[in-house]
N, C-alpha and C positions, 0 to 999 in steps of 0.2 A: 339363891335365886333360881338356878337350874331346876333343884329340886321342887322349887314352887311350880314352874312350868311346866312338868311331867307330873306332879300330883293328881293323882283321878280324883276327879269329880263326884257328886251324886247321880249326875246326869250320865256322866260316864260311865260309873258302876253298873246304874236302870240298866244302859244299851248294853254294854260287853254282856251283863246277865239273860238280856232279850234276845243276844247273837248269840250264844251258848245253848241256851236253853232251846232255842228254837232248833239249833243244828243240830242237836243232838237226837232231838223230836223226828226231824224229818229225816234223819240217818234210821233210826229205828224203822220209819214205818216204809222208807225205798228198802231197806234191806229186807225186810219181810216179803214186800214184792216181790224182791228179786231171788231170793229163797223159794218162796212158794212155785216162780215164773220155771224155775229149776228144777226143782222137781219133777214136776208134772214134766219135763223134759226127758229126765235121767232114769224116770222111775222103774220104767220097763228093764235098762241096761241094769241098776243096781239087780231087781229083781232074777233075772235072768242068770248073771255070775251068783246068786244064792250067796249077797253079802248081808249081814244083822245091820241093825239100826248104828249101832254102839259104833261099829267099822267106818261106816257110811259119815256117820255125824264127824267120828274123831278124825278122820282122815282126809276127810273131804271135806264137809260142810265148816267147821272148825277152819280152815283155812281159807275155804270162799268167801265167806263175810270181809276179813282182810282186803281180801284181794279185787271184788267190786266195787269196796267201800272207798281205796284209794283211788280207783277211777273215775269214780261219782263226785269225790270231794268239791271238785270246782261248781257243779251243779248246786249241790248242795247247799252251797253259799250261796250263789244266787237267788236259788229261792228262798233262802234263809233269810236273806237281806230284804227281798223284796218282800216279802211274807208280814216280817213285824215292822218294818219302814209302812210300811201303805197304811196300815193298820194304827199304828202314831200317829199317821195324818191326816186319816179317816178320823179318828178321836181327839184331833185337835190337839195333840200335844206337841207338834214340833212349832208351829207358828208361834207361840209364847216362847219358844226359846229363842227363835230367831228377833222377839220381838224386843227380847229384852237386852239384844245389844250383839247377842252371839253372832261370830261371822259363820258362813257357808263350811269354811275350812275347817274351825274349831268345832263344828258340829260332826267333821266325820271323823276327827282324833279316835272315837272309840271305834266308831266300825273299822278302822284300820288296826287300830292294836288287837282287832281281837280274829281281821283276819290274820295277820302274821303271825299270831302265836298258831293259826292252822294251819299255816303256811309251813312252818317251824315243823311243827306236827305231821305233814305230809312230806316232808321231806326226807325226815328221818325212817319213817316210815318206808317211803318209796325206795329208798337206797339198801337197808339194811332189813328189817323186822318183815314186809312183804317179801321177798325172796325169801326167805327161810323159809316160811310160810309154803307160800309154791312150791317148792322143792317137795316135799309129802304132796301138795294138793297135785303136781304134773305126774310125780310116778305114779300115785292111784289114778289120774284119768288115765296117762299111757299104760295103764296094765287092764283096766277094767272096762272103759269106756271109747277111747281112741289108739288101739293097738299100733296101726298106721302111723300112727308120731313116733316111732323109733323102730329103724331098722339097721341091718347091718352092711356094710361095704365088706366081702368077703369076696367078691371075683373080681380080675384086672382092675386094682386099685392103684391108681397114681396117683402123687399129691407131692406138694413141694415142703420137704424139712427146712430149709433157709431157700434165701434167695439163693438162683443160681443152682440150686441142688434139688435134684426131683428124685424119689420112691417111684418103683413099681413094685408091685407084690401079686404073682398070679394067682393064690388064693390064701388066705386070710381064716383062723379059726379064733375067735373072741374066747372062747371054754379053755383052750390051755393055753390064750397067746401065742399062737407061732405062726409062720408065714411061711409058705411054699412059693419057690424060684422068685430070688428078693435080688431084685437089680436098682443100684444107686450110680446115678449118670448126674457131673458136674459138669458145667455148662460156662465158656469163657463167650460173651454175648451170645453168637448164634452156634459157634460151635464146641461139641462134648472136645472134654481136655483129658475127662478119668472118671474108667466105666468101673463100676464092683458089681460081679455078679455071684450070689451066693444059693444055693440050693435049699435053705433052712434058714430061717431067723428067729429068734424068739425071747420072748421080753426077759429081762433077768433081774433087775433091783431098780428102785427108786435113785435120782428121779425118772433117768429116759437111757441106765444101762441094756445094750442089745446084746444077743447071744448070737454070730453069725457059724456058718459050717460049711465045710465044702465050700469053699470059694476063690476066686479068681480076680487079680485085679488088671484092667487096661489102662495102661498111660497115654497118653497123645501130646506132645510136644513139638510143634511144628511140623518138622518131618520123620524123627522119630518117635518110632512106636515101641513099648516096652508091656510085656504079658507074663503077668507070676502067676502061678496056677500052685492053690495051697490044697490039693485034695486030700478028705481025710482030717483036717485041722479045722481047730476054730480061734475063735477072736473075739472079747468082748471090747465095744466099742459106743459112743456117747452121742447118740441121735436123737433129735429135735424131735421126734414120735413117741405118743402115747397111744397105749392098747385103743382107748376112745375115743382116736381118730378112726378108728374104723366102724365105729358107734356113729349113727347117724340121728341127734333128737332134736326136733324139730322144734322144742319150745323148751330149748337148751337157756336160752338166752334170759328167759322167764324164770328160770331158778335158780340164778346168781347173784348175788350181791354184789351191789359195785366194785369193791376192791377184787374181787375173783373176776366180776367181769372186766374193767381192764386190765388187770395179766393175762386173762384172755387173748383181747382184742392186741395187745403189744404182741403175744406168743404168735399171733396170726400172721402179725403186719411181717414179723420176723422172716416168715417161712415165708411168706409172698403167697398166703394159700388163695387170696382174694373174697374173704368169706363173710368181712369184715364189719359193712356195711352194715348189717338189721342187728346186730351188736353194739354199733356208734350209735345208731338213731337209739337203741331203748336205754341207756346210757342219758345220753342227752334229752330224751322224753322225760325220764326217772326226776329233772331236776326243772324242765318246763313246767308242766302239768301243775306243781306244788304254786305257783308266783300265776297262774291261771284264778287261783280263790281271791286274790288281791283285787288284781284287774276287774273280777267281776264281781266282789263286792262293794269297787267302786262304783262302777254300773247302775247296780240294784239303788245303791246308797241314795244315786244321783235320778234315779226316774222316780224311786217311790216316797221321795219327798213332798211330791207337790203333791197335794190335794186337789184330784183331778174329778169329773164327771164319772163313773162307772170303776171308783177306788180301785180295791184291792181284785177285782176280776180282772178289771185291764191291767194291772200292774202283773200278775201273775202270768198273762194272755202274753204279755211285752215277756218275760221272763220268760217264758217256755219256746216262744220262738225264737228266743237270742240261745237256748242254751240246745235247739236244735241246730242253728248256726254254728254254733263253736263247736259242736260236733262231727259236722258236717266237714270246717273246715281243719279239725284236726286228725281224720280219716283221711284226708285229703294231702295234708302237709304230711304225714307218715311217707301216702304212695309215693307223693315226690323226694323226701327224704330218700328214701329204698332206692329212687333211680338213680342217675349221675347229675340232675339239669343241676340243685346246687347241693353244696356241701349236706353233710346229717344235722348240722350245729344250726343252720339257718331253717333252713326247713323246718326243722320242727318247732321251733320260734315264730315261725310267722304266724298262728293264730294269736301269741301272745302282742304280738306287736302289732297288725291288725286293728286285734283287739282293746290296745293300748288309745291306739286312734280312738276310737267310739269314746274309750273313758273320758276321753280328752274333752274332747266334743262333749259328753252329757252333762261332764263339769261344768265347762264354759256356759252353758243354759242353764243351768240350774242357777248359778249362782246368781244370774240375772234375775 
């Protein structure tokens, strides 16, 4: 009996084959836009560093498609939906179904199964297979195109290794690792309990062994003080710092995969560096965005069903300002995500829920 219920249809097959077929249509021809929109961008920069075609394609272009492609996806659907939905009703094919008994709900069984396996699809995507990806496409833009997305923290460098415990380093060299005049001050709430100050630091093994020299430790305990002065000696010892903390890249975040990005985001919370924040939001973006194709190929489902005055142009006309809408409002939900007003997790949800609403609402009328 279950299986009877879940069996597709022939009607089912038609639609899942007319959402396929179409998405896949209209992924080729935005991505082509969006190629060519790019170029004509980039072309002076490629030209200028004197990169070949082969460079250009494999390292860049080769991983842009990816990477636009998953940001378009919920677009896509939309006008995917709205595209061959109109176009059925314009041609009279959906009124015979409904006439012949079918309810509103059991009509959009296939447009739903075939957004979730995109859904599916974006997900996976978003999480894993896009980051990869990025990682070549940011280090060729930060080498070749936007130099400015990665620089170094090499003078008066502070930052906190754990709560409670704060780094300075008066200068900093990334090429051998080592640090000039490395002072670590531990902190009991407002006041230091125990200063080390060391005249040399420098990275020494996996994961986060330090090489310290010439150093000096300060104790503070109420009212006594205690001062061991080790000059001349060293010490290797196990701190929460990597060489790449003093690596500053800007679209760091864009070239991790989720499980690296929260070890990340935990290593952060750890040290208390406070950095945390545009890490949660793309984190939590990575898994909105994909349940975005649902919602709005409910949407579509539900406007380009009726056979309306001015078909498929209004229906297209209604699509293109609903998917500048969701756009608008999910540039929006970032900025506030980024600030403090609410959590990363809410924010970046609210165009889905939002737009959850509208579904809601084009259902309830359509069905009528």
């Amino acid at each position: 009996m279950l299986g009877r219920n879940f069996k597709l249809s022939i009607i089912d097959r038609y639609i899942i084959g007319k959402y396929f077929t179409t998405f896949f249509f209209t992924m080729l021809l935005l991505t082509v836009v969006a190629v060519v929109f790019d170029v004509s961008e980039r072309i002076e920069k490629f030209l200028s560093k004197d990169l070949g075609f082969w460079e250009v394609a494999n390292q860049y272009y080769f991983n842009f498609i990816p990477w636009i492609n998953s940001l378009l996806f919920p677009l896509y659907s939309l006008v995917t939906v709205i595209f061959f939905t109109s176009r059925m009703a314009d041609q009279t094919e959906i009124i015979p179904m409904f006439g012949s008994g079918m309810s509103f709900k059991r009509f959009l069984r296939p447009f739903m199964i075939a957004s979730l396996t995109i859904t599916l699809i974006h997900l996976g995507a978003n999480h894993l297979l896009v980051p990869r990806g990025n990682r070549i496409l940011r280090e060729f833009e930060n080498k070749y195109i936007k130099q400015s997305n990665v620089y170094t923290k090499d003078r008066n460098v502070h930052l906190f290794v754990e709560p409670g415990v704060e780094a300075f380093v008066v200068s900093f060299s990334v090429n051998d690792s080592s640090g000039q005049q490395f002072q670590l001050r531990k902190y009991d709430s407002s006041k230091i309990t125990k200063i080390l100050t060391a005249k040399t630091i420098k990275w020494k093994a996996e994961p986060d062994i330090w090489t310290i020299r010439d150093y000096e430790i300060r104790t503070m305990l109420d009212t006594v003080e205690k001062f061991e002065i080790f000059a001349g000696k060293e010490l290797d010892t196990s701190l929460n710092l990597l060489v790449s903390d003093f690596v500053i890249t800007k679209n760091l975040k864009d070239m991790m995969a989720t499980p690296d990005l929260s070890r990340f985001i935990d290593r952060e919370l750890l040290k208390g560096s406070g950095i945390t924040r545009a890490y949660e939001v793309e984190k939590h973006r990575r898994t909105a965005d994909p349940f975005t194709s649902l919602i709005l190929s409910l949407i579509g489902a539900c406007i380009a069903s009726r056979k309306v005055r001015g078909g498929l142009g209004l229906h297209l006309a209604l699509g293109v300002i609903m998917g500048v809408v969701f756009i608008f409002l999910s540039k929006l939900s970032i900025t506030i995500a980024n600030s403090d007003i609410f959590s990363p997790l809410i924010s970046v949800w609210i165009p889905n829920i939002l737009f959850s609403g509208v579904a809601f609402y084009t259902y309830q009328r359509a069905q009528k």
